[in-house]
C-alpha positions in Angstrom: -126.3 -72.1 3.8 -130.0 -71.0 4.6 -131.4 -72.3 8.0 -134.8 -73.7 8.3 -135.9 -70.1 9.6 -134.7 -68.5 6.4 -136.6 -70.8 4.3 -139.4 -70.6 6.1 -139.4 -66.6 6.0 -138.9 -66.7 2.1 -142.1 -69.0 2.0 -143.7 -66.7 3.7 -142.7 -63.9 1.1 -143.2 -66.5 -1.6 -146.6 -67.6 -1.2 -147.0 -63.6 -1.1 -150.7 -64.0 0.2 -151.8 -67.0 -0.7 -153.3 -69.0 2.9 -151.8 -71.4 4.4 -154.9 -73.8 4.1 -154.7 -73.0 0.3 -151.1 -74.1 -0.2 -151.8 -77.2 2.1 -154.4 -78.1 -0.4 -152.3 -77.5 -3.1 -149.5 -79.2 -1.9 -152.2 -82.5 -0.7 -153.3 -82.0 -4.2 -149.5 -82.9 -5.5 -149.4 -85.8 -3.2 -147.8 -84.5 -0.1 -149.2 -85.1 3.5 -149.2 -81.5 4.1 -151.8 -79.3 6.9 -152.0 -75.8 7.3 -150.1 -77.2 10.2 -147.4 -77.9 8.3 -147.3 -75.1 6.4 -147.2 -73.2 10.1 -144.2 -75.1 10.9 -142.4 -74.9 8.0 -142.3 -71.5 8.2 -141.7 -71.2 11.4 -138.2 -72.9 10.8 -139.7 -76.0 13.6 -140.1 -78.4 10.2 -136.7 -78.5 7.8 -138.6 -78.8 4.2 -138.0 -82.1 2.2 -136.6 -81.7 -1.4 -139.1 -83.3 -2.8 -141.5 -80.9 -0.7 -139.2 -77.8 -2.1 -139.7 -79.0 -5.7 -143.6 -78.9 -5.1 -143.4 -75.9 -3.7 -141.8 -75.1 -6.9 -144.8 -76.3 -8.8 -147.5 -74.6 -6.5 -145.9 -71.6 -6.8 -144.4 -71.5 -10.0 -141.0 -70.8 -8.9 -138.0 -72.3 -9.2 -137.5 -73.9 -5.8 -134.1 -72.5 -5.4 -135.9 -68.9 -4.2 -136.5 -71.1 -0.8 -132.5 -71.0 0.0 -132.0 -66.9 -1.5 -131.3 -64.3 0.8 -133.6 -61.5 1.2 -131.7 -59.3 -0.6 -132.2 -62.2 -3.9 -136.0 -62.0 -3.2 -136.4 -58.4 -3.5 -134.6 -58.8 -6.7 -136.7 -61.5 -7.7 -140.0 -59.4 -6.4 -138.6 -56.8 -8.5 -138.4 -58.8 -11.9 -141.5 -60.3 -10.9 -143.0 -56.6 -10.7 -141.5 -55.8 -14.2 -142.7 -58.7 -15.9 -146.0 -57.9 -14.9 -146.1 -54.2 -15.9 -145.0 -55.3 -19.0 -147.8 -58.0 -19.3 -149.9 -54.8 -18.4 -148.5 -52.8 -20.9 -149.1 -55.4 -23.6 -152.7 -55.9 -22.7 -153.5 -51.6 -22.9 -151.9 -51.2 -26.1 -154.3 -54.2 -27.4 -156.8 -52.0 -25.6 -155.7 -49.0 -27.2 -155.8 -50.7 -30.1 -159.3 -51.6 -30.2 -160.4 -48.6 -29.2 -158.3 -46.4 -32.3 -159.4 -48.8 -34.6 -163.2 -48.3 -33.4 -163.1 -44.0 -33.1 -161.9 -44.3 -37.2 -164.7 -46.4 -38.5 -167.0 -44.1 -36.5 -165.0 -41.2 -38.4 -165.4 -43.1 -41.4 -169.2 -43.8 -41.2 -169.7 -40.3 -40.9 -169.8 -37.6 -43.8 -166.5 -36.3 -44.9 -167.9 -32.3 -44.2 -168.9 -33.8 -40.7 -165.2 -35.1 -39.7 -163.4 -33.5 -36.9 -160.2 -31.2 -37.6 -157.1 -33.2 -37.6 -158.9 -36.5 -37.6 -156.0 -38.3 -39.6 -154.1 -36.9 -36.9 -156.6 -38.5 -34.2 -156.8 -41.7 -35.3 -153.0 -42.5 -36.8 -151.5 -41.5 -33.1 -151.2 -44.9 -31.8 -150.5 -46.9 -28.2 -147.0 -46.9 -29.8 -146.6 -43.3 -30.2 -147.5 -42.6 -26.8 -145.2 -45.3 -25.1 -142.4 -43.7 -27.5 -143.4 -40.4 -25.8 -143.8 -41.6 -22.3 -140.0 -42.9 -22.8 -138.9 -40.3 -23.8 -140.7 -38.0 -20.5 -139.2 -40.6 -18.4 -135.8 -40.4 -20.2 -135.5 -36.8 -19.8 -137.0 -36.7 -16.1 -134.2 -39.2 -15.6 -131.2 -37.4 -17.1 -132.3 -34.1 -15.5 -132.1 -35.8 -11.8 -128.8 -37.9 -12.7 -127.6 -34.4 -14.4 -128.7 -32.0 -11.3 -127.3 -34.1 -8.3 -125.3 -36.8 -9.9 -128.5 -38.5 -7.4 -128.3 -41.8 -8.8 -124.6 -41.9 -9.6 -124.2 -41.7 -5.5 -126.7 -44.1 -4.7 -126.3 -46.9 -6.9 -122.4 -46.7 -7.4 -121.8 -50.3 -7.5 -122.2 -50.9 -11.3 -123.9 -49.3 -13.9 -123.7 -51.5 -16.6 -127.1 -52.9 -16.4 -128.6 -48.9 -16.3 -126.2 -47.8 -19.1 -127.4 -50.4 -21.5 -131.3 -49.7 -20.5 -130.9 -45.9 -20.8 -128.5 -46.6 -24.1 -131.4 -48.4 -25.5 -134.0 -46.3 -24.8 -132.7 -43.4 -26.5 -131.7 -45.9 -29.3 -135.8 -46.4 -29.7 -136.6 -42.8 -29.2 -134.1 -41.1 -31.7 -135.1 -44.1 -34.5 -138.8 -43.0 -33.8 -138.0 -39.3 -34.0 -136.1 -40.2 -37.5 -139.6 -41.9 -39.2 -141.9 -39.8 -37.5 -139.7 -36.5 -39.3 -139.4 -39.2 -42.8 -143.0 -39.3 -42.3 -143.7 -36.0 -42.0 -141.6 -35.0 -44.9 -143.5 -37.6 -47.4 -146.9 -36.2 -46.2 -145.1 -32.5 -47.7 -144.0 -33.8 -50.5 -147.3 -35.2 -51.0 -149.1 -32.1 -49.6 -146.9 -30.0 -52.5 -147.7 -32.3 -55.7 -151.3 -32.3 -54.6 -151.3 -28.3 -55.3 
């Protein structure tokens, strides 16, 4: 069972920066009679927290108020999903970037004279935020099974189970052999196209 200190130490990892004034107000703003000196003492372990007080803490934060009993070794794990989700948030929003910016370059090729095109412009502009995530999988994939391969590294350090790893690594092979099977379909259509053309 956490103690008040515990709590009060994941709050303090919780609210990961936010003041204490602001979460006071936030927690006023919910209808709780809460100070920055409350949120001192709370943490400090001298205040147990109310449930009702956990759940709006829950709200505030957009947690689920449970992460005010975990143990620190749950809260990195939680900091570490956290982490994830927002590199793939990240992710999304450069490939929309990407995106953009692809689609702009080949109406500017477009516009332009046909004699005036770069060399390999098809090329250019049909290598998309897809194709370079495929290929920065499959860097990270290899980087990975050279360092597991060369020390058996990872095998010592994170002995405890693997099944979590061996479906992640299983899957991203999965995506990068099914992209290496279009990308050589493709490429054998544009020679069969390439051939009837002469």
């Amino acid at each position: 069972m956490a103690t008040d200190e515990q709590i009060g130490a994941n709050l303090i990892r919780i609210r990961n920066g936010l003041s204490q004034k602001d979460l006071a107000d936030a927690m006023r703003a919910r209808g709780f009679k809460w100070s920055q000196a409350t949120v001192w003492s709370v943490e400090k372990g001298e205040r147990p927290l109310r449930l009702t007080e956990a759940e709006g803490l829950g709200v505030v934060l957009r947690i689920n108020p449970d992460l005010l009993l975990a143990t620190p070794e749950e809260l990195d794990l939680h900091a570490d999903v956290v982490d994830f989700a927002n590199l793939l948030d990240e992710i999304a929003e450069l490939a929309g970037v990407a995106f953009d910016a692809q689609l702009r370059l080949a109406r500017a090729i477009d516009d332009r004279p046909e004699s005036e095109w770069p060399k390999d412009s098809l090329t250019i502009v049909t290598r998309n935020a897809i194709d370079a995530a495929l290929d920065g999988l499959a860097r990270a994939e290899a980087n990975h099974r050279g360092i597991s391969e060369a020390g058996g590294w990872l095998n010592r350090t994170h002995a405890a189970s693997s099944v979590h790893t061996d479906a992640f690594l299983a899957r991203v092979r999965e995506v990068i052999e099914e992209a290496n099977r279009d990308r050589g379909d493709r490429a054998e259509e544009d020679e069969g196209i390439d051939q009837a053309e002469n």
